[in-house]
Gaussian input, Z-matrix of N, CA and C with variables (Angstrom, degrees):
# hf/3-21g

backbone

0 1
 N
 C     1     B1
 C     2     B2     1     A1
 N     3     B3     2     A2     1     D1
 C     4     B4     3     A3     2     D2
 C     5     B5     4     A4     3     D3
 N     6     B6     5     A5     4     D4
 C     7     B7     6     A6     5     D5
 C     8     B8     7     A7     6     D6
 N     9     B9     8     A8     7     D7
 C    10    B10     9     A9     8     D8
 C    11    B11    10    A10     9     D9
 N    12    B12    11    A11    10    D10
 C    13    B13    12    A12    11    D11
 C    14    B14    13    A13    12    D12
 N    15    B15    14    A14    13    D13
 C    16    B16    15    A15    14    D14
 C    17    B17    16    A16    15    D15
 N    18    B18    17    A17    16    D16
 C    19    B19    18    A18    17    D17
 C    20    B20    19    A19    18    D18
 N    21    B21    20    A20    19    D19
 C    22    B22    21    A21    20    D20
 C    23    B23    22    A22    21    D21
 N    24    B24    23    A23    22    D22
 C    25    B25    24    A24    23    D23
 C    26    B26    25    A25    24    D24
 N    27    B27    26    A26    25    D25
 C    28    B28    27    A27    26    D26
 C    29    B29    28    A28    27    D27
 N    30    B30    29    A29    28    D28
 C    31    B31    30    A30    29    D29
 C    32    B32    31    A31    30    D30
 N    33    B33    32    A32    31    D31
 C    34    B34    33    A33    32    D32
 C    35    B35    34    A34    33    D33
 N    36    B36    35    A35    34    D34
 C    37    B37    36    A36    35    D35
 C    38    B38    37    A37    36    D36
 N    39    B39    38    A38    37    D37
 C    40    B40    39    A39    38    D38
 C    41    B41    40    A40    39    D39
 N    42    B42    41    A41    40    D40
 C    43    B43    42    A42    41    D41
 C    44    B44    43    A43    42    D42
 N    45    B45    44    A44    43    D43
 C    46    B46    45    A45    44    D44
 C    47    B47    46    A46    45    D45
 N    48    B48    47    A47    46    D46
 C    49    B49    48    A48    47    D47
 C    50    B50    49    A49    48    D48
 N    51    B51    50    A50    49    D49
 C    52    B52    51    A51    50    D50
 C    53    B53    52    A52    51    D51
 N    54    B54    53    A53    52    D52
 C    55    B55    54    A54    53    D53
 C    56    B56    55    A55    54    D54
 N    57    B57    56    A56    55    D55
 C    58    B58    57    A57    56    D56
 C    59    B59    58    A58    57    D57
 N    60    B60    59    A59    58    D58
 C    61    B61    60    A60    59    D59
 C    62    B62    61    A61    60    D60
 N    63    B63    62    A62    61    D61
 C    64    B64    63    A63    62    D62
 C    65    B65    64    A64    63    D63
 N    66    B66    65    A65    64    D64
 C    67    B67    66    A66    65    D65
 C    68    B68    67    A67    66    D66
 N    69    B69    68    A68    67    D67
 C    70    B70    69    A69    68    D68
 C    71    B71    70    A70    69    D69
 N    72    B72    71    A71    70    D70
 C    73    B73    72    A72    71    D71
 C    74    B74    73    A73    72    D72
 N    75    B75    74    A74    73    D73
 C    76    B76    75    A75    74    D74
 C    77    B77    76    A76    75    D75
 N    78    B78    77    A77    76    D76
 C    79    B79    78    A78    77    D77
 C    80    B80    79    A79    78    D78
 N    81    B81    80    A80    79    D79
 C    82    B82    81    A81    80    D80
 C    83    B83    82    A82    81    D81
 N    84    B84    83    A83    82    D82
 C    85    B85    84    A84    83    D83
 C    86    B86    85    A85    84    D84
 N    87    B87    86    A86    85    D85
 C    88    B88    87    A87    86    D86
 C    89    B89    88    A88    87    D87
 N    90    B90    89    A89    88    D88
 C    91    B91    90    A90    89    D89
 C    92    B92    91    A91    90    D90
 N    93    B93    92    A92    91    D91
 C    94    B94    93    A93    92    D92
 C    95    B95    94    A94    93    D93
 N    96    B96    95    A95    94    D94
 C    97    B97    96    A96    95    D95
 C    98    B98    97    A97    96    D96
 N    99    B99    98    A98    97    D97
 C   100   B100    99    A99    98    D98
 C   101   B101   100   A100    99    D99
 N   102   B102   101   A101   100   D100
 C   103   B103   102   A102   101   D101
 C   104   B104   103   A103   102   D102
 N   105   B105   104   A104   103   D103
 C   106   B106   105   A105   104   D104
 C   107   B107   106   A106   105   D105
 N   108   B108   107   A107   106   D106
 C   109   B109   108   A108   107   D107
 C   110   B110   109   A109   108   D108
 N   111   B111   110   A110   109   D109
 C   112   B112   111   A111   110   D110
 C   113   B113   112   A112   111   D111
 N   114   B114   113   A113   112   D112
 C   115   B115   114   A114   113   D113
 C   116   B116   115   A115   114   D114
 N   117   B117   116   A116   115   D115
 C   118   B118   117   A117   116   D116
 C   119   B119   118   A118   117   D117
 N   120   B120   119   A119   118   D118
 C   121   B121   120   A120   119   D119
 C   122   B122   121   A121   120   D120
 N   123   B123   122   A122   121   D121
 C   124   B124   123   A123   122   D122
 C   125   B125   124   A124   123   D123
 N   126   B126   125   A125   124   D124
 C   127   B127   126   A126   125   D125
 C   128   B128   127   A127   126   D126
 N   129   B129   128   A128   127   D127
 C   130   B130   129   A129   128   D128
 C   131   B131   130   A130   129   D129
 N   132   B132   131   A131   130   D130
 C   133   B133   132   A132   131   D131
 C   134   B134   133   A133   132   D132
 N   135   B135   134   A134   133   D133
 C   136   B136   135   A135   134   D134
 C   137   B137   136   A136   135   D135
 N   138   B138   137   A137   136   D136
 C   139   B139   138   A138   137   D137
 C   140   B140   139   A139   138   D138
 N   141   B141   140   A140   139   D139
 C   142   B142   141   A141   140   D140
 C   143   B143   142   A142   141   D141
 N   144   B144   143   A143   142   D142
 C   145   B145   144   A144   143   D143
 C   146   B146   145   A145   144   D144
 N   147   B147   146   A146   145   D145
 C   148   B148   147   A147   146   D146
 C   149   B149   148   A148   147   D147
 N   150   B150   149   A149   148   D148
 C   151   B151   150   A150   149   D149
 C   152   B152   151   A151   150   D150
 N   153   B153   152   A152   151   D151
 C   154   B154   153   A153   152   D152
 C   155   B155   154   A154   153   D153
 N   156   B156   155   A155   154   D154
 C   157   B157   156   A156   155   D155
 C   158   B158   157   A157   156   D156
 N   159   B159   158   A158   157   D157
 C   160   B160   159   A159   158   D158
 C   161   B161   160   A160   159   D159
 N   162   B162   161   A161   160   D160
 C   163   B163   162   A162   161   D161
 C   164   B164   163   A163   162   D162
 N   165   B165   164   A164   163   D163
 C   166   B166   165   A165   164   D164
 C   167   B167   166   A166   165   D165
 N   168   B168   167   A167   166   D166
 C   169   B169   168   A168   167   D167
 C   170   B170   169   A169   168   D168
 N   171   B171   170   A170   169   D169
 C   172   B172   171   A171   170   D170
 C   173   B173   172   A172   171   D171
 N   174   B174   173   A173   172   D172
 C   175   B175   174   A174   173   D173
 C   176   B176   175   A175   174   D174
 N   177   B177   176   A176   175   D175
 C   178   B178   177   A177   176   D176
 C   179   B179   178   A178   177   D177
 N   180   B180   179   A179   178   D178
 C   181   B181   180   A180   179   D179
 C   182   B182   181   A181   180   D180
 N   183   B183   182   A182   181   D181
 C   184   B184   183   A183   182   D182
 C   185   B185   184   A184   183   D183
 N   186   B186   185   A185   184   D184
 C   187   B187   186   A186   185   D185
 C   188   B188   187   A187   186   D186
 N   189   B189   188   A188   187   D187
 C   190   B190   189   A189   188   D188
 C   191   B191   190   A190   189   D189
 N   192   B192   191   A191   190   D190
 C   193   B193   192   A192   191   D191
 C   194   B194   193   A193   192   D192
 N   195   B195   194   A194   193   D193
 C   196   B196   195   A195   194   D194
 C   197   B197   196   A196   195   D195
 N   198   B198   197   A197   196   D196
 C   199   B199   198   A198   197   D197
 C   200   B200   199   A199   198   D198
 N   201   B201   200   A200   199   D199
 C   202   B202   201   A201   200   D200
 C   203   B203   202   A202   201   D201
 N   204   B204   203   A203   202   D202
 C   205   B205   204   A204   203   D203
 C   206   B206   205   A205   204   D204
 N   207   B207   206   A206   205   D205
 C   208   B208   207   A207   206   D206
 C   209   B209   208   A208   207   D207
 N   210   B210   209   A209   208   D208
 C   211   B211   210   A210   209   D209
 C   212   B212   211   A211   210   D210
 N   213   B213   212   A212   211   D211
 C   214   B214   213   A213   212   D212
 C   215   B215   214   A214   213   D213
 N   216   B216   215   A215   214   D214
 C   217   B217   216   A216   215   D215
 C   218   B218   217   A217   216   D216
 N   219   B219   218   A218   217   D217
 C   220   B220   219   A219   218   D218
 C   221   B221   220   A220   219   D219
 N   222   B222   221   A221   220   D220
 C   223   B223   222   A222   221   D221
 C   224   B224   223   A223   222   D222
 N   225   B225   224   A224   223   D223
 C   226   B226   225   A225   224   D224
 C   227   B227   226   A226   225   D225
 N   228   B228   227   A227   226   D226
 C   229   B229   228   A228   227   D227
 C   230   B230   229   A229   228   D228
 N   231   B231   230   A230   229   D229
 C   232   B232   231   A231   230   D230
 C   233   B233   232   A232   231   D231
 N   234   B234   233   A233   232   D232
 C   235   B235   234   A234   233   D233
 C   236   B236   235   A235   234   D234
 N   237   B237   236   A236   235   D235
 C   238   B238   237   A237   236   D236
 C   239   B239   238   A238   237   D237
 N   240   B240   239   A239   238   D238
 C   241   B241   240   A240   239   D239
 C   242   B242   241   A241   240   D240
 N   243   B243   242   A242   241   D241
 C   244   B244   243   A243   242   D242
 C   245   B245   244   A244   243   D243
 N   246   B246   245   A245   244   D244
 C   247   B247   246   A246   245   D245
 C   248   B248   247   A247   246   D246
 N   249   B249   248   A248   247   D247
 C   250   B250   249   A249   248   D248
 C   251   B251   250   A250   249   D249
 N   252   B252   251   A251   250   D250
 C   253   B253   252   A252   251   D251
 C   254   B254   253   A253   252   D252
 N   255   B255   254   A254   253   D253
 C   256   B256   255   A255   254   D254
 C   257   B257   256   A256   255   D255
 N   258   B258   257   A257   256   D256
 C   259   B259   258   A258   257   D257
 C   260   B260   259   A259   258   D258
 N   261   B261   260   A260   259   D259
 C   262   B262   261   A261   260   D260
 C   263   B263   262   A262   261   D261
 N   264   B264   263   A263   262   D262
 C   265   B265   264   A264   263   D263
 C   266   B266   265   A265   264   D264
 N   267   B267   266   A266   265   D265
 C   268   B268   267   A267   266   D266
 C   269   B269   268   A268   267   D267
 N   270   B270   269   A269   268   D268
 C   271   B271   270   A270   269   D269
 C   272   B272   271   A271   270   D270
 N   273   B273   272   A272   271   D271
 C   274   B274   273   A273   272   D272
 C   275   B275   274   A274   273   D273
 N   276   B276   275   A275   274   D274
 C   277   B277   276   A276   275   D275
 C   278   B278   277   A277   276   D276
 N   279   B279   278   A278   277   D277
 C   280   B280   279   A279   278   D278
 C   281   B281   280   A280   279   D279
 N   282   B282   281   A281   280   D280
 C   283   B283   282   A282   281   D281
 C   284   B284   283   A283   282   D282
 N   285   B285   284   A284   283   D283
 C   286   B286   285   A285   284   D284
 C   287   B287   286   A286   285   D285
 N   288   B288   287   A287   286   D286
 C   289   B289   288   A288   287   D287
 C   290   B290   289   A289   288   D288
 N   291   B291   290   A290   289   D289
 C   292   B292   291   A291   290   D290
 C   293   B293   292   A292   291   D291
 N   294   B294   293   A293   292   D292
 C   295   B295   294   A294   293   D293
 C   296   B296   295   A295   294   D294
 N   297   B297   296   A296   295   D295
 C   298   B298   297   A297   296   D296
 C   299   B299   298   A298   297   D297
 N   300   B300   299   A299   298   D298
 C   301   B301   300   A300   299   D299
 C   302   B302   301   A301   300   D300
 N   303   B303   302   A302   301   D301
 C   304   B304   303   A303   302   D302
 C   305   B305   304   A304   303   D303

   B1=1.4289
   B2=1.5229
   B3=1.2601
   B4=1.4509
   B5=1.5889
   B6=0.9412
   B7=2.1389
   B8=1.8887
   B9=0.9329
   B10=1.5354
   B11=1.4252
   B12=1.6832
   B13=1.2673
   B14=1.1480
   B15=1.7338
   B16=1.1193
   B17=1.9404
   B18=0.8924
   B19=1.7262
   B20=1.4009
   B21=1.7621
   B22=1.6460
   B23=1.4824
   B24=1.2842
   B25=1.5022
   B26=1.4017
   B27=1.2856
   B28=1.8481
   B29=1.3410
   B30=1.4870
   B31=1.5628
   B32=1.3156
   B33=1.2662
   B34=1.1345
   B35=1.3178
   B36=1.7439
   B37=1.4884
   B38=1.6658
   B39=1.5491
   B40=1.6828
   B41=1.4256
   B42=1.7139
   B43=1.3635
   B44=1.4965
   B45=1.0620
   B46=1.7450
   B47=1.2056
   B48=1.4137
   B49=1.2658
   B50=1.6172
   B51=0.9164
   B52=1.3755
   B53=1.5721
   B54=1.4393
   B55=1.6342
   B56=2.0135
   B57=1.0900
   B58=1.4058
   B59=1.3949
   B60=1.6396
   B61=1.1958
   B62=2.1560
   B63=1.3620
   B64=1.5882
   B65=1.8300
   B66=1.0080
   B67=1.6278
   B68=1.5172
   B69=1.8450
   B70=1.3942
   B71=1.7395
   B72=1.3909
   B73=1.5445
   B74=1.3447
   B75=1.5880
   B76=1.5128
   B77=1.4693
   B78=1.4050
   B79=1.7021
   B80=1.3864
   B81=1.6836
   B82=1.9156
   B83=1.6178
   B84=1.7107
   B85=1.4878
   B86=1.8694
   B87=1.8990
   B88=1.7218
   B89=1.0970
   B90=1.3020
   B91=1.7348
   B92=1.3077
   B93=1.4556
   B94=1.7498
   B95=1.4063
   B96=1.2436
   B97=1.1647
   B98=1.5630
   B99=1.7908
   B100=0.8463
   B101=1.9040
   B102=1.1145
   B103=1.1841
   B104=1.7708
   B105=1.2140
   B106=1.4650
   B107=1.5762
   B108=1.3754
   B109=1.1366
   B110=1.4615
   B111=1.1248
   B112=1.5238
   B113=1.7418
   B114=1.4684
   B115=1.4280
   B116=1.8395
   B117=1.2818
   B118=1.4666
   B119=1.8714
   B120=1.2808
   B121=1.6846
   B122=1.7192
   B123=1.2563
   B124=1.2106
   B125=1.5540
   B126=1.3331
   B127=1.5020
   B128=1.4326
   B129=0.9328
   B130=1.6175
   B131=1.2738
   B132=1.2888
   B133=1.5181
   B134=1.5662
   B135=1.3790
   B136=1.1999
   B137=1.1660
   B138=1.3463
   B139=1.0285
   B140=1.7669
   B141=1.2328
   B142=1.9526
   B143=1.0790
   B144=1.4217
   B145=1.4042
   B146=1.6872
   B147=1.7737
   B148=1.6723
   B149=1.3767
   B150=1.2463
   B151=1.6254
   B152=1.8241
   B153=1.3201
   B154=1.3059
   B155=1.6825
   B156=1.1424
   B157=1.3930
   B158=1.7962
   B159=1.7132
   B160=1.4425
   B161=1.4609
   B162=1.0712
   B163=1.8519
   B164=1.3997
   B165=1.4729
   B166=1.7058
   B167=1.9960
   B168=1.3258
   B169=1.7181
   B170=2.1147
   B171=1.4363
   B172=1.8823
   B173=1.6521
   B174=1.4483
   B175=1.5609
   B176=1.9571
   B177=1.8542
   B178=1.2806
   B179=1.7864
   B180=1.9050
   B181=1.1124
   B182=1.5479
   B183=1.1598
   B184=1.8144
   B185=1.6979
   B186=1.5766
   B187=1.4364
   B188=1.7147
   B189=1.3414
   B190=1.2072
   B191=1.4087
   B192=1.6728
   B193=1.2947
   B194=1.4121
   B195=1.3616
   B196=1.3699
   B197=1.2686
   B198=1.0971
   B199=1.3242
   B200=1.4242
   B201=1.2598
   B202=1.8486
   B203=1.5999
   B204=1.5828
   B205=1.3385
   B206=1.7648
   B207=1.9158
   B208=1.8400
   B209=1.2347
   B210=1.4388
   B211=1.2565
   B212=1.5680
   B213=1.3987
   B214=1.5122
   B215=1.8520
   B216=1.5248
   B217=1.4257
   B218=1.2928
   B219=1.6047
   B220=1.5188
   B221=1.5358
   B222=1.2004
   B223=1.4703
   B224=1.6353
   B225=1.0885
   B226=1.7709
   B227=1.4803
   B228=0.9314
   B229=1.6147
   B230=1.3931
   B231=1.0822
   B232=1.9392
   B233=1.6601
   B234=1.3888
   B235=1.5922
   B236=1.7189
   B237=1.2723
   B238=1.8792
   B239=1.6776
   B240=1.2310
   B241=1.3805
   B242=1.4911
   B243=1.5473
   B244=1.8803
   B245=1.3841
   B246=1.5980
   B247=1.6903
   B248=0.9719
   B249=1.9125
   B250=1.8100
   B251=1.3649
   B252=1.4550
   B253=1.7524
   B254=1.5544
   B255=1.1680
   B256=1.6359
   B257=1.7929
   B258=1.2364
   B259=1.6203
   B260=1.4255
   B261=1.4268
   B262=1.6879
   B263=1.1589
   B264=1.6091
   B265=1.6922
   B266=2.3234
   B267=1.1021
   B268=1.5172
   B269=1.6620
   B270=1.2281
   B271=1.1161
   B272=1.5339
   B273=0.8262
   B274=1.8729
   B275=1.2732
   B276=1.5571
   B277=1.2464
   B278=1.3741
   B279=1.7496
   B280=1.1840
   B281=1.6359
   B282=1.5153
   B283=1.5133
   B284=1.6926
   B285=1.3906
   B286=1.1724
   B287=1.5929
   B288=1.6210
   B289=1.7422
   B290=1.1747
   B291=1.2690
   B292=1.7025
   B293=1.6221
   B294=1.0744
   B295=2.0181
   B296=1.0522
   B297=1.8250
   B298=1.3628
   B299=1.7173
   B300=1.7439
   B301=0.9689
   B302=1.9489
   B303=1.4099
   B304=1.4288
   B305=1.3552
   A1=112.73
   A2=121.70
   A3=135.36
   A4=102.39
   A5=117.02
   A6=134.34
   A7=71.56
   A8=136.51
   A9=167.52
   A10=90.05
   A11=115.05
   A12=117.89
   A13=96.24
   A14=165.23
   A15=152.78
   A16=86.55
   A17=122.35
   A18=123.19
   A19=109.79
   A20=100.12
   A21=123.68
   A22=109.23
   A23=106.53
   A24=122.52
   A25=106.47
   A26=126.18
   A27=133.25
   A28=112.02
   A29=127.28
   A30=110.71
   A31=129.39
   A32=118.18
   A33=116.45
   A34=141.33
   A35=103.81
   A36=120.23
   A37=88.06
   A38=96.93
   A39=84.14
   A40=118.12
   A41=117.29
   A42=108.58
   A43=125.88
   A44=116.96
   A45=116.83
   A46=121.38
   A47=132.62
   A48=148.31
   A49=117.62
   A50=113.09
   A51=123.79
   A52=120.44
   A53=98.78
   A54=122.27
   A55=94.75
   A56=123.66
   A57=110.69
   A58=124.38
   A59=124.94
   A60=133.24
   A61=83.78
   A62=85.26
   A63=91.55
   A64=117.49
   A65=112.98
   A66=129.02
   A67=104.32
   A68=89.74
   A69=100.18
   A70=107.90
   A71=107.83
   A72=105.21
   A73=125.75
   A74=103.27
   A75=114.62
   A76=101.63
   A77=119.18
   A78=90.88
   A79=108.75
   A80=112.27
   A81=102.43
   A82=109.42
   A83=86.32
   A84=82.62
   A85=85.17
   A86=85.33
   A87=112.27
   A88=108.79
   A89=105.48
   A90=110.85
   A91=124.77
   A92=114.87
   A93=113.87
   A94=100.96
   A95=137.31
   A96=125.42
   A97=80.12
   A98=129.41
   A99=165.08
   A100=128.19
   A101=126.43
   A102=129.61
   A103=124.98
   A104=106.76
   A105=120.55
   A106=117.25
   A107=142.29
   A108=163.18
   A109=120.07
   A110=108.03
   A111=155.97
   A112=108.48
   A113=93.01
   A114=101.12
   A115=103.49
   A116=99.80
   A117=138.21
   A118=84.80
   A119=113.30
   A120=129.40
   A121=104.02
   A122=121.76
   A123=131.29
   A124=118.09
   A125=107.11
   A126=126.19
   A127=95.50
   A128=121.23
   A129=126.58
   A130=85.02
   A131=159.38
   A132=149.27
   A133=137.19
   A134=103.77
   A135=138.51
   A136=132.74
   A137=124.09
   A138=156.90
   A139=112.58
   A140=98.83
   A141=103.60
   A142=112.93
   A143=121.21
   A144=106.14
   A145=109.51
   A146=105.67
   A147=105.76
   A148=125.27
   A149=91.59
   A150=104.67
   A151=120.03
   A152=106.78
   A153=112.22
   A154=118.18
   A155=127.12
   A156=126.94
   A157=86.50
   A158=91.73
   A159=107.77
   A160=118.34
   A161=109.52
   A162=127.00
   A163=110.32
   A164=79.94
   A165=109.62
   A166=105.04
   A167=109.70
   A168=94.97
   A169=85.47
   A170=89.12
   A171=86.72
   A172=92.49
   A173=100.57
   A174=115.64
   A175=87.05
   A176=94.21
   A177=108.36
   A178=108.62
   A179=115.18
   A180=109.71
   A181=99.97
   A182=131.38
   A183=148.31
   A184=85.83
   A185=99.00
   A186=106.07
   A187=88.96
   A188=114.03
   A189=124.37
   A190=137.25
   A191=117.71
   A192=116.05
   A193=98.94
   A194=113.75
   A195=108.81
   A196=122.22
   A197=131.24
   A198=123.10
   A199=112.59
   A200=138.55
   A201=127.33
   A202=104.38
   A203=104.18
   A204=98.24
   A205=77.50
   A206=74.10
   A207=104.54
   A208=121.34
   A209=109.27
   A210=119.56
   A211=103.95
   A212=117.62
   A213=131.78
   A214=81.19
   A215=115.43
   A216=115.97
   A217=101.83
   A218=100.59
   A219=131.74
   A220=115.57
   A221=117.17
   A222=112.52
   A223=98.40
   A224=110.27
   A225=117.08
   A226=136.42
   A227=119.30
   A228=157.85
   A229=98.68
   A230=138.80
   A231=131.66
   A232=97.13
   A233=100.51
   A234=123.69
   A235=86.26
   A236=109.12
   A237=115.98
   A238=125.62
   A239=105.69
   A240=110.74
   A241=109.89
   A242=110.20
   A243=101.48
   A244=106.99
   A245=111.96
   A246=99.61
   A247=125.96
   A248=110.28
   A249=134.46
   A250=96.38
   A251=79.74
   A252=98.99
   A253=119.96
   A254=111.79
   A255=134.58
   A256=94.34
   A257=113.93
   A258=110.29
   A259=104.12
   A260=114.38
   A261=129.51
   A262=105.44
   A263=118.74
   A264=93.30
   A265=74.87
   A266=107.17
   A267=95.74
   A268=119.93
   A269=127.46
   A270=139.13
   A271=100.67
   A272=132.74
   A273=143.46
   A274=110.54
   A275=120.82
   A276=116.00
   A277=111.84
   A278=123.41
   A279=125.26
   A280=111.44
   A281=103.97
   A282=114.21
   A283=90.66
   A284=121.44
   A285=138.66
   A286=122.20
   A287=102.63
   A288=116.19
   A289=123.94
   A290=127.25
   A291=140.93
   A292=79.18
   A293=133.74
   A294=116.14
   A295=96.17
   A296=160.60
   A297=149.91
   A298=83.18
   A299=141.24
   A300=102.87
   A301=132.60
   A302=85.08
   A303=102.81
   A304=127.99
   D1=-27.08
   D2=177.09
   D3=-62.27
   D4=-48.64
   D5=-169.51
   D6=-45.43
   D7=-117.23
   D8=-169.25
   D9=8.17
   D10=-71.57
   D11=-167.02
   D12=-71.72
   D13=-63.25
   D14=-128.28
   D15=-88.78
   D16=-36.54
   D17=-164.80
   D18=-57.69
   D19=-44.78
   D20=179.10
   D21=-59.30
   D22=-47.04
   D23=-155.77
   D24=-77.56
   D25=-31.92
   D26=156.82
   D27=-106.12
   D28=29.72
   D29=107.11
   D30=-79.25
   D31=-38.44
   D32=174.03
   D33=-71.95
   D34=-2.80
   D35=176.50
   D36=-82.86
   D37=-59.25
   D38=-157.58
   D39=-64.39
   D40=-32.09
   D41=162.68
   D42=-38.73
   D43=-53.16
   D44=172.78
   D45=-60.13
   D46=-32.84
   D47=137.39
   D48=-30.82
   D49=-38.55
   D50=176.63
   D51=-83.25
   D52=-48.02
   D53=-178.82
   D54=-73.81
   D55=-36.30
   D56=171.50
   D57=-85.70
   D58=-9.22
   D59=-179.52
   D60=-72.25
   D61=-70.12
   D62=-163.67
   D63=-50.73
   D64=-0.19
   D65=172.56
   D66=-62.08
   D67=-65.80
   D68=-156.34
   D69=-65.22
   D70=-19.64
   D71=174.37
   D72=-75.90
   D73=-12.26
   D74=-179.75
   D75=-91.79
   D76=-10.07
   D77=-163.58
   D78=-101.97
   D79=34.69
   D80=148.14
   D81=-46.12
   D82=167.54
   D83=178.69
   D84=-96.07
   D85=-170.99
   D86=-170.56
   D87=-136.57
   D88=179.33
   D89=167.95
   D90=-89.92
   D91=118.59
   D92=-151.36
   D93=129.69
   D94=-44.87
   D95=-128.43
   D96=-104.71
   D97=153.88
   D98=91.78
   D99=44.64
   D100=-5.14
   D101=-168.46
   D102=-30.63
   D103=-63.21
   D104=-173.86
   D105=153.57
   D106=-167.37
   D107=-145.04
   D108=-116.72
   D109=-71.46
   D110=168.91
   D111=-65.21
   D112=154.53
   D113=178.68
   D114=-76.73
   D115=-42.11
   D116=-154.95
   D117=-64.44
   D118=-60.96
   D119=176.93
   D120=-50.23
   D121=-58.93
   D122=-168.34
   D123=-81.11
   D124=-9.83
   D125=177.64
   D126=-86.38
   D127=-60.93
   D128=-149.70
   D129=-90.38
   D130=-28.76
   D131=143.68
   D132=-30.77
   D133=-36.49
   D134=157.91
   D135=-60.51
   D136=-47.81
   D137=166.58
   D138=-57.77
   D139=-44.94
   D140=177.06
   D141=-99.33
   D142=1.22
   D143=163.12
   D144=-111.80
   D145=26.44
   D146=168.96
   D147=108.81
   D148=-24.31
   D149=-173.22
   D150=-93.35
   D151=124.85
   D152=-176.41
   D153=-68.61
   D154=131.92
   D155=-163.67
   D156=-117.94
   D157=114.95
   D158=171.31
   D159=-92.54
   D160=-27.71
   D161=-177.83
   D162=-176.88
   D163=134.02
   D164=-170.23
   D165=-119.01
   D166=122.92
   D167=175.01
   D168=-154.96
   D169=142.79
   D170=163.75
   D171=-106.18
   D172=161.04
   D173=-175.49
   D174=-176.49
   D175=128.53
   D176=153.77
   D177=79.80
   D178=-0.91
   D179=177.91
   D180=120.14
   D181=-34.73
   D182=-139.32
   D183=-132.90
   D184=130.36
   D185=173.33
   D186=-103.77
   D187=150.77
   D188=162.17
   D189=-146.56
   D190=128.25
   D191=-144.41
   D192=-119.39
   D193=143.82
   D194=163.35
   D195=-96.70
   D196=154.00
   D197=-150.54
   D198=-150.62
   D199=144.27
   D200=161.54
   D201=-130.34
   D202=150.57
   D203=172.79
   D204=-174.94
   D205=139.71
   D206=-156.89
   D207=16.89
   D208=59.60
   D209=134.34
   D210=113.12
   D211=3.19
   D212=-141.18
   D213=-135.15
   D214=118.42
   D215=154.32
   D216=-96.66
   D217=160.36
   D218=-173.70
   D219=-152.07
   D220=156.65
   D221=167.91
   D222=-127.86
   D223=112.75
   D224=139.13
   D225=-70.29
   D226=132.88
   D227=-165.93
   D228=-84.24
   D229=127.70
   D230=152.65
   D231=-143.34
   D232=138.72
   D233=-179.27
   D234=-75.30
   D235=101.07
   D236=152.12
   D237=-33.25
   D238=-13.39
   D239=178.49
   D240=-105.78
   D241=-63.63
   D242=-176.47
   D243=-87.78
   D244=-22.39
   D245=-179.64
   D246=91.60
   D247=10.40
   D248=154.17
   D249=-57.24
   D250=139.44
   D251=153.66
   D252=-95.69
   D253=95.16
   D254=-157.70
   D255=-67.13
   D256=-28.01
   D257=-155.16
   D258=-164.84
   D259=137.25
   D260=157.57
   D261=-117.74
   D262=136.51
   D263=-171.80
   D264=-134.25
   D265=149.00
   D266=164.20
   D267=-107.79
   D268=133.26
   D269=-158.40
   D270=-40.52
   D271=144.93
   D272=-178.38
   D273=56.14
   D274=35.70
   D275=-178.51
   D276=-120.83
   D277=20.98
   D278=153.25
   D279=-102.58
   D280=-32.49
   D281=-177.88
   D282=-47.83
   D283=-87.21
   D284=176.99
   D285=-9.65
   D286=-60.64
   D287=143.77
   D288=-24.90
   D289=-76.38
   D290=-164.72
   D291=-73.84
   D292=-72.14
   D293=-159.51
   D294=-47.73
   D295=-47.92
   D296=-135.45
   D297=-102.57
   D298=-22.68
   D299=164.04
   D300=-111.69
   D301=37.68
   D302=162.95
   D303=-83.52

């Protein structure tokens, strides 16, 4: 009767184990989400969810940061006023764009 409960009991360890590995890979941020105001706000935001902030400048209303995380640069977008993240764009992924419409 023990086999049943111990069988249950490491699926369900390792399922959660699994379900929290795969969390932590989901919790980049997105577009929508919330950052801050400030460079200083959006830096240190960045920063706790993993991602290295190479350059930070606002221009035009839109703060925009460059950013890497595992191994992959990106620049994020944040509206200077509410502190959306308007845009993720990943580095060579407009170049890449304009060649597919050549």
């Amino acid at each position: 009767m023990t086999l049943p409960i111990k069988s249950t009991a490491l699926t369900l360890f390792s399922l959660t184990g699994f379900l929290a590995g795969t969390s932590l890979a989901v919790a980049a941020v997105s577009v929508g989400d919330t950052l801050g105001t400030t460079e200083d706000e959006i830096r240190a935001a960045l920063t706790a969810e993993g991602y290295t902030v190479e350059e930070i400048e606002t221009e035009n209303g839109e703060i925009e940061a460059e950013v890497s995380l595992d191994g992959k640069e990106m620049e994020v977008v944040v509206d200077a006023t509410s502190g959306l993240v308007l845009e993720m764009e990943l580095d060579g992924q407009d170049e890449d764009d304009e060649k597919d419409d050549d």
